[in-house]
MDAnalysis code that builds the backbone (N, CA, C; Angstrom):
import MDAnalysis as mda
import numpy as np

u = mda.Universe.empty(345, n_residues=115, atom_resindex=np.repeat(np.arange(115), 3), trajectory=True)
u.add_TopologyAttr("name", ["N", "CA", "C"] * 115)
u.add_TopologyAttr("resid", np.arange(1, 116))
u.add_TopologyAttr("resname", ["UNK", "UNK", "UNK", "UNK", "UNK", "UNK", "UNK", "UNK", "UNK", "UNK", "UNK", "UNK", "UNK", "UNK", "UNK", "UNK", "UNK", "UNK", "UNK", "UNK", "UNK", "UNK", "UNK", "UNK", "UNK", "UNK", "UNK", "UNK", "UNK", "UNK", "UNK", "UNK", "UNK", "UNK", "UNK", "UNK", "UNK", "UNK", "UNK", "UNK", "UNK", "UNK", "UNK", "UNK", "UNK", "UNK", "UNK", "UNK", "UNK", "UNK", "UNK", "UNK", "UNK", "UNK", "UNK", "UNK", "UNK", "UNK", "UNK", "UNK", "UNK", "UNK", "UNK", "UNK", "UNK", "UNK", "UNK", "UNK", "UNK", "UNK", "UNK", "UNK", "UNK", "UNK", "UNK", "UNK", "UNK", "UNK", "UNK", "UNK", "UNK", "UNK", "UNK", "UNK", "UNK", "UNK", "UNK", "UNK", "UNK", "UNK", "UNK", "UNK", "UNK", "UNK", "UNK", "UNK", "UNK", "UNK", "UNK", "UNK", "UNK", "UNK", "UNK", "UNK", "UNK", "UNK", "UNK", "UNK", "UNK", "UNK", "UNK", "UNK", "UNK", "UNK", "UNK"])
u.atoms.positions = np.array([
    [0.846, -1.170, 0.000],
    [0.000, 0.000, 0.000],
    [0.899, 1.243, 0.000],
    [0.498, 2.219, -0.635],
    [1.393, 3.464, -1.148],
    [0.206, 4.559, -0.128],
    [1.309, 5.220, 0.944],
    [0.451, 6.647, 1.637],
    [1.358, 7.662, 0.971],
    [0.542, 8.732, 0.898],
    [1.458, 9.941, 0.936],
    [1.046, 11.337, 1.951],
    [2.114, 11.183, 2.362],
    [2.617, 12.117, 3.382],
    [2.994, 13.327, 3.507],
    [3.278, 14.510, 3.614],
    [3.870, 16.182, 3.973],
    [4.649, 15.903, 5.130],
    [5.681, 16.153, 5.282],
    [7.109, 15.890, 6.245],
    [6.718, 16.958, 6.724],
    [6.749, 17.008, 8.577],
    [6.224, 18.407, 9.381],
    [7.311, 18.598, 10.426],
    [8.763, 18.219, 10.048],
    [9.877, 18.243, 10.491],
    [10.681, 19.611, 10.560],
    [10.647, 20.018, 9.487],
    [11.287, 21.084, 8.950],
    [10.288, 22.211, 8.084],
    [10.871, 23.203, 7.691],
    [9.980, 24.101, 6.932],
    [9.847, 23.793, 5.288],
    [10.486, 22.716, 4.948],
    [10.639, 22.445, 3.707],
    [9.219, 21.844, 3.334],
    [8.683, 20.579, 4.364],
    [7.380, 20.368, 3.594],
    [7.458, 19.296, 2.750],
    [8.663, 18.286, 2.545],
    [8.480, 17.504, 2.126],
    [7.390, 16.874, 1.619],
    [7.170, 16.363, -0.072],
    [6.289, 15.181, -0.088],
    [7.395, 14.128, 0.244],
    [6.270, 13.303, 0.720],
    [6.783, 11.842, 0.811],
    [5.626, 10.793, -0.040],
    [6.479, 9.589, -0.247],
    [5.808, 8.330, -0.472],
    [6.372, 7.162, 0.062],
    [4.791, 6.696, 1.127],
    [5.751, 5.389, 2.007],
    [5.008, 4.498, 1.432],
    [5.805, 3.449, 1.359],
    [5.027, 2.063, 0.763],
    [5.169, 1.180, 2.047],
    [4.304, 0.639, 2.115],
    [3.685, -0.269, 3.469],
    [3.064, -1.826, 3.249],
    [3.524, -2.408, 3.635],
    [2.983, -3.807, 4.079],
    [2.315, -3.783, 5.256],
    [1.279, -3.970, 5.524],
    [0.644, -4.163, 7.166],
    [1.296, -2.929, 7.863],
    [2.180, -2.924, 8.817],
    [2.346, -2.188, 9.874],
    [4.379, -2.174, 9.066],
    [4.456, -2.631, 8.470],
    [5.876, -2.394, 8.209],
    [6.119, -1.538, 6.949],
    [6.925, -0.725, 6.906],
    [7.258, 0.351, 5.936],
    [8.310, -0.350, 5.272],
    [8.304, -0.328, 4.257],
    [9.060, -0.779, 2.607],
    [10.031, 0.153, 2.408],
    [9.829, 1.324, 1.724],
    [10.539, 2.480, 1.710],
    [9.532, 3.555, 1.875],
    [10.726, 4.470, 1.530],
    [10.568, 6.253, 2.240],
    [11.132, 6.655, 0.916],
    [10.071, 7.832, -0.217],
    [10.724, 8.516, -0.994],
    [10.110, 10.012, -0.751],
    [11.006, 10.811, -1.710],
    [10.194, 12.229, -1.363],
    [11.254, 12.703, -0.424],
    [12.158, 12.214, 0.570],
    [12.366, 13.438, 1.744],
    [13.791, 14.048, 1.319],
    [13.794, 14.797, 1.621],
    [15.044, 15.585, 1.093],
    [16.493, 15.771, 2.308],
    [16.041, 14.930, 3.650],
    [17.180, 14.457, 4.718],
    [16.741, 13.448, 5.256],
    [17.668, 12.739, 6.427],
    [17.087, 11.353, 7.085],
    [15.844, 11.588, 7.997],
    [15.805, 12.804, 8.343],
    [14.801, 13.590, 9.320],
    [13.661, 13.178, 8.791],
    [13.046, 13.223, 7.467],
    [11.844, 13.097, 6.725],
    [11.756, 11.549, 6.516],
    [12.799, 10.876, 6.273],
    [12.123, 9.547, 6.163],
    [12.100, 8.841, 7.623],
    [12.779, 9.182, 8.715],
    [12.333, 8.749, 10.217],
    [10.718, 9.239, 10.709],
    [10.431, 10.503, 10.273],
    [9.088, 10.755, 10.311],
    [8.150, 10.121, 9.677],
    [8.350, 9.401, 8.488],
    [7.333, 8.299, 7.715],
    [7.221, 7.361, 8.055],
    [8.123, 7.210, 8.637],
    [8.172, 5.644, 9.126],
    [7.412, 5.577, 11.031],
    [7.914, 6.482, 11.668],
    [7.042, 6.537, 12.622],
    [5.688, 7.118, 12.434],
    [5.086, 7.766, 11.721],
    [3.971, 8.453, 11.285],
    [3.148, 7.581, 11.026],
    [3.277, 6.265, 10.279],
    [3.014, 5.350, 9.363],
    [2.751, 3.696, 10.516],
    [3.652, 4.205, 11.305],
    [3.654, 2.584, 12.437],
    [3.185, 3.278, 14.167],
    [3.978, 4.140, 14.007],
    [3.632, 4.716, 15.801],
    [3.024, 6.231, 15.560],
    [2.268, 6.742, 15.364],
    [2.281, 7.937, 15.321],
    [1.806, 8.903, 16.580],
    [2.558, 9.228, 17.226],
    [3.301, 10.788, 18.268],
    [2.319, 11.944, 17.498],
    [1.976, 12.701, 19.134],
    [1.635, 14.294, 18.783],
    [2.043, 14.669, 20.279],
    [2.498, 15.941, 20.066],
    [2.697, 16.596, 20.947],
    [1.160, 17.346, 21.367],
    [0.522, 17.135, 22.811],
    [-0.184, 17.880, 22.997],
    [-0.249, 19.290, 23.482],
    [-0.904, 20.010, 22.754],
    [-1.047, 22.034, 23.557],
    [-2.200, 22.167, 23.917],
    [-2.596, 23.027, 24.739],
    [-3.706, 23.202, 25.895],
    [-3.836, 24.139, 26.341],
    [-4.861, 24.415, 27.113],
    [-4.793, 25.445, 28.510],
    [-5.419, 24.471, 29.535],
    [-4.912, 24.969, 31.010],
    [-5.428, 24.339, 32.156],
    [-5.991, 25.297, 32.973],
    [-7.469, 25.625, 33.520],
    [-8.002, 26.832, 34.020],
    [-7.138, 26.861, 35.434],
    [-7.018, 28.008, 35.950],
    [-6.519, 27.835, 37.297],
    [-7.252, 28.463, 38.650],
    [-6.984, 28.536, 39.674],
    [-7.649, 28.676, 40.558],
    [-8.412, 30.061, 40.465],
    [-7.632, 30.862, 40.312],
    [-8.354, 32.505, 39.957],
    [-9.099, 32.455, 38.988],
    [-9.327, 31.497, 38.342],
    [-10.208, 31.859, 37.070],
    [-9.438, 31.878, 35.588],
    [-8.149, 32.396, 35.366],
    [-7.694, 32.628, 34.357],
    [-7.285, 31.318, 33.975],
    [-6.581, 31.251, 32.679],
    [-5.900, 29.659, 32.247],
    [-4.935, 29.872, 32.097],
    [-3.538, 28.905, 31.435],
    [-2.279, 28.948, 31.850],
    [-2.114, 27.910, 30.587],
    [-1.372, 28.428, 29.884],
    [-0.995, 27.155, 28.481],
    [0.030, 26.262, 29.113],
    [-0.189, 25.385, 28.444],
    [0.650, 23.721, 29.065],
    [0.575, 22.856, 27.800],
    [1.713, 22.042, 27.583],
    [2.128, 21.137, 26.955],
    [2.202, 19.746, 27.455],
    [2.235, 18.669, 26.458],
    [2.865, 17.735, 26.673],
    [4.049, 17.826, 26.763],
    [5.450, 16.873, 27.551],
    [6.863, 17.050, 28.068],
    [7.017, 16.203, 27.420],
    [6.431, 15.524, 26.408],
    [7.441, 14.184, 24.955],
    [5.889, 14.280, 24.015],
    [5.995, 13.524, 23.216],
    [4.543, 13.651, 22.414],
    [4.314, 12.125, 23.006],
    [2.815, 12.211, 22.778],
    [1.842, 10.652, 23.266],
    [1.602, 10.273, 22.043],
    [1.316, 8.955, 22.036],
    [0.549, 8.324, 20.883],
    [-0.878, 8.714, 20.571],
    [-0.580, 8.943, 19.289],
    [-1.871, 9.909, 18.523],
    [-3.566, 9.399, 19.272],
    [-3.518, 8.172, 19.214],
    [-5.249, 7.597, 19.455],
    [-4.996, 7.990, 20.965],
    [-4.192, 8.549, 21.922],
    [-4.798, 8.742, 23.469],
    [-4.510, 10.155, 23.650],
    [-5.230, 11.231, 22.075],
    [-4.875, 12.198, 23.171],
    [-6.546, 12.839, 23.356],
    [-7.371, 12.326, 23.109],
    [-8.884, 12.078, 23.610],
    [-8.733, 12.385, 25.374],
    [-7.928, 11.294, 25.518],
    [-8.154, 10.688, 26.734],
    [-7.068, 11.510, 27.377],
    [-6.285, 12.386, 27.123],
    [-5.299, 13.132, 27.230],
    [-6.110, 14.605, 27.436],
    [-6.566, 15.088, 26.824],
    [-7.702, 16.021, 26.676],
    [-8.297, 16.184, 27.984],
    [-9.450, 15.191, 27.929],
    [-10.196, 14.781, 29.564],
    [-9.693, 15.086, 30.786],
    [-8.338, 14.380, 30.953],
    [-7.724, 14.726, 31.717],
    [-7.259, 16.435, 32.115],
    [-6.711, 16.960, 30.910],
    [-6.273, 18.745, 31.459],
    [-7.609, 19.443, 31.362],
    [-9.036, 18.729, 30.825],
    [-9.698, 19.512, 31.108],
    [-10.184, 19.465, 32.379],
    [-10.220, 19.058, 33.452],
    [-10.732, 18.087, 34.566],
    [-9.872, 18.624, 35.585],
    [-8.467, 19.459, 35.004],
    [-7.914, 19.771, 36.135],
    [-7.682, 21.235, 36.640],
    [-7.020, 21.939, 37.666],
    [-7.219, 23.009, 38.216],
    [-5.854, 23.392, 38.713],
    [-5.133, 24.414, 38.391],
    [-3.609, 24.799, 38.671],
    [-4.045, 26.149, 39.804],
    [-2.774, 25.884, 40.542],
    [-2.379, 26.719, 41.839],
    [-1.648, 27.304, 41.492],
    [-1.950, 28.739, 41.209],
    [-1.217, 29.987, 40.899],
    [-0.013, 30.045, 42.293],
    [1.543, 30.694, 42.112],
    [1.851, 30.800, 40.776],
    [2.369, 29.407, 40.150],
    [2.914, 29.782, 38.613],
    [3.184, 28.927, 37.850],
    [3.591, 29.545, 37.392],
    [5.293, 28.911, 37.015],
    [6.354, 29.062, 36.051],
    [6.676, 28.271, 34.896],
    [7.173, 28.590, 33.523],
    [7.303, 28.023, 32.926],
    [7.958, 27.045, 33.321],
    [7.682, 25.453, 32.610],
    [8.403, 23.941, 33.194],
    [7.775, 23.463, 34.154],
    [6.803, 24.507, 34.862],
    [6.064, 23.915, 36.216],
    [5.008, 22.649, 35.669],
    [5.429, 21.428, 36.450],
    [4.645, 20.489, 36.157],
    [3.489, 20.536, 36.524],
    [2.467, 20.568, 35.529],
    [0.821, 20.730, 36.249],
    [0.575, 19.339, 36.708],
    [0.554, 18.604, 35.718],
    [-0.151, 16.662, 35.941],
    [0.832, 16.319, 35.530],
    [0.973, 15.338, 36.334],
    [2.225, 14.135, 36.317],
    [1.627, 12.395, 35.794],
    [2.364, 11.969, 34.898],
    [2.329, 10.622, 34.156],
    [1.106, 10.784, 33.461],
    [0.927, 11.418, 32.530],
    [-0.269, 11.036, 31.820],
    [0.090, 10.804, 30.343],
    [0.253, 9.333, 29.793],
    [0.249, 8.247, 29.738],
    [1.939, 8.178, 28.924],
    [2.968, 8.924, 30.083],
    [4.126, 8.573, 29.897],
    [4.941, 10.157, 29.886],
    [3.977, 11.104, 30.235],
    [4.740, 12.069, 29.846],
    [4.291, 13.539, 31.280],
    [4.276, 14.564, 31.512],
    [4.152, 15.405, 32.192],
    [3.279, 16.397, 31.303],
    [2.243, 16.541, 32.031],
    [1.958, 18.207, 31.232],
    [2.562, 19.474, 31.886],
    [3.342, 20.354, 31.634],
    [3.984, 21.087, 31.678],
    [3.498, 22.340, 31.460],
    [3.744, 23.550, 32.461],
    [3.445, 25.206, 32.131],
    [4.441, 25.543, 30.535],
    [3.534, 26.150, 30.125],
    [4.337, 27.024, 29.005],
    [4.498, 28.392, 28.920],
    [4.251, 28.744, 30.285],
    [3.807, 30.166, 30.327],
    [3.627, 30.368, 31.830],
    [4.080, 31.940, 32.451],
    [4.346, 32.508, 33.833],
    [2.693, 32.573, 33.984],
    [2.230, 32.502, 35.217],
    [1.238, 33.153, 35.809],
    [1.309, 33.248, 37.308],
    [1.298, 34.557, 37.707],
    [1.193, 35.021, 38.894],
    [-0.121, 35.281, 39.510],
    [-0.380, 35.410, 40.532],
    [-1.656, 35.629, 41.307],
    [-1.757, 36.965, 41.325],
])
């Protein structure tokens, strides 16, 4: 089976074309460094997103937060649920861990907020 892909590595934008058996990748054409064909190949078998957010906090205002690695694409539903569900204690510094282990990673402040 032949997918084709846009490489979101770099600003270049790669096309790609991965050819696939089941869950195993054949080749990688299209990328213009090794960067683009490591992305097809995980894109294609494991596919990672980094999650972005806000988490409301105690005063009322919200506070942007990240995922601290990217999760696997089908749990960030369930990734979601979770920062919406939760409530941060002003202050908060960037790196400040809001939720811890959710499902391998930290959600993380991306942004100062003071009281």
């Amino acid at each position: 089976m032949k997918r084709e892909l846009t490489c979101i590595i770099c600003p270049l934008g790669c096309s790609l074309c991965v050819e696939t058996e089941g869950k195993k990748v054949l080749s990688v054409s299209g990328n213009t460094c090794p960067r683009g064909a490591e992305y097809a190949r995980s894109e294609c078998t494991d596919p990672k997103r980094t999650v972005t957010s806000t988490v409301r906090c105690n005063n009322g205002s919200v506070v942007a937060v990240k995922t601290s690695k990217p999760i696997p694409k089908e749990k960030i539903g369930a990734c979601m649920k979770i920062i919406n569900t939760t409530h941060a204690l002003l202050p908060i510094h960037v790196g400040d861990v809001i939720i811890e282990n959710v499902f391998g990673c930290n959600i993380i402040a991306t942004q100062n907020m003071e009281e």
